[in-house]
N, C-alpha and C positions, 0 to 999 in steps of 0.2 A: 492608742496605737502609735509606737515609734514612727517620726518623718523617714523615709526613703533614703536610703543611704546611695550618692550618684556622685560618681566617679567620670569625670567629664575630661576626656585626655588631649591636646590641642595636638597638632605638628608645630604652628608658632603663633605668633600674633599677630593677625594682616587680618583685614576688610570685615572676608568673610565668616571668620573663625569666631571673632569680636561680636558679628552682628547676630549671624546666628546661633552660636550658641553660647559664647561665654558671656555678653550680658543679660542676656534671659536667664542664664541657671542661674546665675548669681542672684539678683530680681528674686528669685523663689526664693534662692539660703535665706535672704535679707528680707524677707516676709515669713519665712519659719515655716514656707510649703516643704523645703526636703535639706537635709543637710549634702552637702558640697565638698567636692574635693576637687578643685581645679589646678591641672598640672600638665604639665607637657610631655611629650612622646620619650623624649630624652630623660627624665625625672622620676616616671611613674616607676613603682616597688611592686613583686608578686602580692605581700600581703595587701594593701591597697585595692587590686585588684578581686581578690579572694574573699573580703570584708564586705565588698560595693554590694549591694541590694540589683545594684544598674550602674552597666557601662556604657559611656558614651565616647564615641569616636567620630572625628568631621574629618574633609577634604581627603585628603591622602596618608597611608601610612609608611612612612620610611621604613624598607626591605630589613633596617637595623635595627627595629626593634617590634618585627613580626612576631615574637614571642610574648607580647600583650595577649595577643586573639589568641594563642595555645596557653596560656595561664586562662584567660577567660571559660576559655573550652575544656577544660579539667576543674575549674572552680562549679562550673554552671553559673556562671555571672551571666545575664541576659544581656544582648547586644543593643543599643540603639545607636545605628549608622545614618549621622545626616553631611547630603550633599549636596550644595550648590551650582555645581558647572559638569558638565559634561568631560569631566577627567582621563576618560578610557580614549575617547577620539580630540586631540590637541590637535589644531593645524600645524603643518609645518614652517609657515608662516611668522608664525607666534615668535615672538622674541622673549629668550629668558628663560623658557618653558621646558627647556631638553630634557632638566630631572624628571616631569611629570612623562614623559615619551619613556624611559627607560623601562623595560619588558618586567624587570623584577619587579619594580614599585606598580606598574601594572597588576600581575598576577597578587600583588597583596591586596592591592584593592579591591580587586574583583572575590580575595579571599572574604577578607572583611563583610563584602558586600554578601555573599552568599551564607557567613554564618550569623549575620544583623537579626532579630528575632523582627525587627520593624527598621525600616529605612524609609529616613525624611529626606522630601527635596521639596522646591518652590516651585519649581516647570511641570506643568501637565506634559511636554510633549516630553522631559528627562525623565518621567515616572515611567511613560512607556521604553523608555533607551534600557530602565535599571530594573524593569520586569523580567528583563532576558535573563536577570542574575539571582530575583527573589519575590516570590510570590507576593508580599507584605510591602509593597513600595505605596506610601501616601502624600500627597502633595498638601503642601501644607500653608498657610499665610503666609506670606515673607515679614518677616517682623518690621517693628518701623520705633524705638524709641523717643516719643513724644519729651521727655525731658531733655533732650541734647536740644528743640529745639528753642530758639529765643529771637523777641522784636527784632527786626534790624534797629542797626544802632542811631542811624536819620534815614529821613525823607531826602527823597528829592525829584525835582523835575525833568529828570533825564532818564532815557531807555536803556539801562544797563541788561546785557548779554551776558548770559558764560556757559563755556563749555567747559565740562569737569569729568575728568576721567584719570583713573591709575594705573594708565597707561603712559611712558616717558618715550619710546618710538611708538608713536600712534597712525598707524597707516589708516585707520577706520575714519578718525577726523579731519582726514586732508580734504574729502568730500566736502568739509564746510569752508576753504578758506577765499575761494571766490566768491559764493555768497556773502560772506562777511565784508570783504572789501567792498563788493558792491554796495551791501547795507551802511557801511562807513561813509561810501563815499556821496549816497545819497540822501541821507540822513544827519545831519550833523547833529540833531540831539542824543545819538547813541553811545553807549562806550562798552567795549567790547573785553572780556577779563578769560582768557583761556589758565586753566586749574589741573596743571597737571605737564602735557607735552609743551615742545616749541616747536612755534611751525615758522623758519625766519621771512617769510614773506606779510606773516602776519607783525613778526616783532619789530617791523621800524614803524607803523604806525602809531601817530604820536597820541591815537585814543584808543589801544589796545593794551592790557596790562599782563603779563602774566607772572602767576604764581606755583609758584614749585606745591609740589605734593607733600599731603602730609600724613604721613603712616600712619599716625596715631587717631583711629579713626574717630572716637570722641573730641576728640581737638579737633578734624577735620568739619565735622558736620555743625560742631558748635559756631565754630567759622563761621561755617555758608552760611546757616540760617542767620547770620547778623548781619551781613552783606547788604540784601536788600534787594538782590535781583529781581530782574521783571520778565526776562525769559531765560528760558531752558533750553540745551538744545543735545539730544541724543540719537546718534546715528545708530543704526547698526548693520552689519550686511545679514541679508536673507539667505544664511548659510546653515546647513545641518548644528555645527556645533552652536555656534549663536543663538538659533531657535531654542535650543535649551537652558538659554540663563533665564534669570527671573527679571522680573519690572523693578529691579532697585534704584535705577534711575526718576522713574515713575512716582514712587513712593517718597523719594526724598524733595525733589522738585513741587510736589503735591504738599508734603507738610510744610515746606518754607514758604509756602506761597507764591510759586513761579508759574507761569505760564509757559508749560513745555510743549516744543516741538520734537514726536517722535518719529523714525524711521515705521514704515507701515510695515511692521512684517509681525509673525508672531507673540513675540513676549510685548510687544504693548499693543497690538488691535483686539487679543481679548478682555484687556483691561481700559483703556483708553478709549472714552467715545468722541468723535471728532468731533472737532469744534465746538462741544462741552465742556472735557473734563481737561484737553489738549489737540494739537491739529498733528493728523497723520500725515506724513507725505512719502512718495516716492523716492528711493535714494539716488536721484541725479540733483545736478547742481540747480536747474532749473528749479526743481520742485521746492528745496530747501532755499532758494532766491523769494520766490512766489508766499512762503509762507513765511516770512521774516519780515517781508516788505508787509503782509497783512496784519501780522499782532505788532509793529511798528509805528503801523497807520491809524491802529484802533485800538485807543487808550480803553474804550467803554467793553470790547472784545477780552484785551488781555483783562480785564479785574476781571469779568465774568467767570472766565475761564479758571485764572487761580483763585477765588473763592470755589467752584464749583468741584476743582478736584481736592482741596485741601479736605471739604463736609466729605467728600468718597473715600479717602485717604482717611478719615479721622473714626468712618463708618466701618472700613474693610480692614484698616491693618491696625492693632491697637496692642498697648501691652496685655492685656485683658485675653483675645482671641489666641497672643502668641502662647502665653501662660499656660490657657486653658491645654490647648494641644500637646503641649507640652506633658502636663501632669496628667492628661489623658492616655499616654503613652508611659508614662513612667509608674503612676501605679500601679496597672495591672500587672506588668513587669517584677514588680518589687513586692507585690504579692504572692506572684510566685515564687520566690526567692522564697520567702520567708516560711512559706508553705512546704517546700522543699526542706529550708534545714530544721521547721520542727520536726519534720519524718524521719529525718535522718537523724537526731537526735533522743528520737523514740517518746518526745513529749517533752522529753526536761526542761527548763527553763533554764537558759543562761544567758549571762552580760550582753550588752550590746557592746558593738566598736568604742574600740578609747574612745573617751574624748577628744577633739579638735583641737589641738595646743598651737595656734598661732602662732605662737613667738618660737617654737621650734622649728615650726614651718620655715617661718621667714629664712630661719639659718641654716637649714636642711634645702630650702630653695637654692639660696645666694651660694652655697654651696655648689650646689650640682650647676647652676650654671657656670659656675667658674672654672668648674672641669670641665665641660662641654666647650667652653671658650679657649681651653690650653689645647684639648685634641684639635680645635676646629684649626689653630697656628701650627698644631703638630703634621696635620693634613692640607697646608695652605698651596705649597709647590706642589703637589700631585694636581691638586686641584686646580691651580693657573692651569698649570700644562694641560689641562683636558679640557677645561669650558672657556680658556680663556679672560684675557682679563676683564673687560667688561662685568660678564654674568658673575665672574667671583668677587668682585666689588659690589656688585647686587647683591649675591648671597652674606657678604659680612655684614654690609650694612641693614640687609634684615635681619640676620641674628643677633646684633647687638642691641637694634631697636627691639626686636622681638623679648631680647631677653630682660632691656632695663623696665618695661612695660609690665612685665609681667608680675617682674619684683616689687614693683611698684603698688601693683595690686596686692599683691600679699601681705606689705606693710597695710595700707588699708584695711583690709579684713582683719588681722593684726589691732589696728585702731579701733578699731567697729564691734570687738569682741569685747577688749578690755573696758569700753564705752557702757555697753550693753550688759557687762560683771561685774562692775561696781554698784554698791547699794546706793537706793536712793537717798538723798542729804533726806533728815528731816525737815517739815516744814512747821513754821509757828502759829500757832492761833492768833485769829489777831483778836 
């Protein structure tokens, strides 16, 4: 039997899109569980669509290219919708976020989300938010890529700290900057690394470091895990939208061998056992003082702790578990497909999809983004004048990263085919 033919469409390339589903499908091409078409919302062609065995769509779909799910919905392409955040209810709070508030890219979502034949999330409490919209919502392991991670690169005798988040105005982490100063100030074997915002009360301490974000999120975790941190620290408020992200925090502080302090609310007191696997706390300052000062204090506390959640982490989240759910959800799917167009075809046998031409790829890629890159300067003044310059300086800068990332990838698979199409040398007797 032919591998599955999956069609996997991104909006771009940030965190969530990367973690959940584009290196997992890939992971399968590159094991030869299902063949791959990995492309973005701007990119994808009806035939494409029409070919797929299974469509897959994440995060949100831009109102401008709602005509995916109507080729879907006239191919009979089966849908699989996965999502990470609670998209429908954005705070207003949120910096950045106005496109995801816009009513149109709402109602496509909610489109999407009610023709998904199965729709993945990570949150048991966003399974029940995206039941409103589709009987078939399943929560599913949050993945966790065990190859990005690696030793840190030395030891050493000191208590290093970091908060890391990809968030650049972070009003969630000001909660931490009194207790840190405190920890600093009574502690001098600590050093304190904030990964992501600036808080300037933190930034003139002369053992505070901070480092800028970094999109590219296999660069980013490859990072961390060399660092060498000894605690973790993850706030979050105990708010509706909030209660619906996943433990990503959890999961990655877990495989690098950190000993994290989480906020006690939802997405980590059903995962997190206190003072086991990490310590819960209350989110006032006190509480996050009180639990800094104690894995600070106790060298034999923190190793416990991060050995104990890395074996839970290594138990619960694994390529394996994500894999499997994965092709658990995609075959049945892509047998029916295939069930479907013998019927329709009254029995005959005919061809499968071209072939995967790489190297067409590549320049049928690098193409379409460089149109997308000439409209996006064509549409630049409209768009100052409406989001302002800030957000439209965020938006280029993710589409450019988004877009060289991508290409980047495509050269790879590119590499990884011609690799894989060459015969083997002969070998000599000896």
């Amino acid at each position: 039997m032919s591998r599955p033919r999956v069609l996997a469409v991104l909006p771009a390339l940030f965190p969530s899109t990367v973690i959940t589903v584009a290196r997992p499908l890939l992971r399968l091409h590159q094991a030869g569980a299902i063949d791959l078409e990995l492309t973005l919302q701007s990119l994808v062609k009806r035939d494409a669509v029409e070919l797929a065995d299974v469509l897959v769509l994440c995060h949100t779909l831009d109102p401008a290219y709602g005509r995916i799910l109507e080729w879907a919905q006239t191919a009979g392409t089966p849908l699989i919708y996965d999502i990470d955040d609670n998209l429908l209810e954005i705070p207003d709070d949120l910096p950045g976020l106005d496109y995801l508030r816009e009513p149109a890219r709402r109602e496509q979502l909610i489109a999407g989300l009610r023709q998904a034949d199965v729709v993945r999330t990570y949150s048991p409490i966003l399974k029940q938010v995206l039941g409103a919209y589709n009987a078939t919502v399943i929560a599913v392991h949050g993945p966790l890529d065990w190859g990005l991670v690696h030793a840190p690169g030395r030891t050493t005798d000191r208590v290093r700290i970091v908060y890391a988040t990809n968030r650049k105005l972070d009003a969630i982490g000001r909660i931490l900057v009194r207790p840190l100063l405190h920890i600093l100030e009574a502690f001098p074997q600590t050093d304190v690394t904030i990964w992501g915002p600036r808080f300037d009360e933190l930034s003139r301490h002369p053992r505070v470091r901070h480092v800028p974000i970094v999109r590219d999120y296999e660069k980013f975790f490859s990072q961390f895990s060399r660092h060498g941190f000894n605690i973790g620290l993850a706030p979050l408020p105990d708010q509706p939208f909030y209660r619906c992200k996943s433990n990503n925090k959890f999961r990655e502080y877990a495989a690098c061998g950190v000993a994290g302090v989480y906020s006690d609310m939802p997405v980590y007191n059903t995962s997190v056992e206190d003072g086991v696997t990490g310590l819960l706390v209350k989110n006032d300052e006190q509480a996050w003082s009180a639990a800094l000062e104690r894995l600070v204090s106790d060298g034999d506390l923190r190793t416990r702790i991060a050995r104990d959640a890395t074996a839970y982490a290594r138990e619960h989240w694994n390529e394996q578990a994500t894999d499997r759910e994965w092709m658990d959800m995609i075959e049945p799917l892509a047998a029916r497909t295939r069930q479907h167009n013998a019927l329709a075809r009254g029995g005959r046998q005919v061809n499968g999809a071209p072939p995967y031409r790489a190297g067409r790829r590549v320049m049928a890629t690098a193409l379409g983004l460089f149109s997308q890159t000439w409209l996006l300067g064509l549409k630049a003044a409209p768009a100052l004048w409406r989001h302002g310059l800030r957000e439209s300086s965020t938006r280029v800068q993710g589409h450019l990263s988004s877009s060289a990332q991508f290409l980047l990838w495509e050269l790879n698979r590119w590499r990884l085919q011609r690799r894989m199409s060459r015969p083997a040398s002969p070998t000599s007797n000896a």
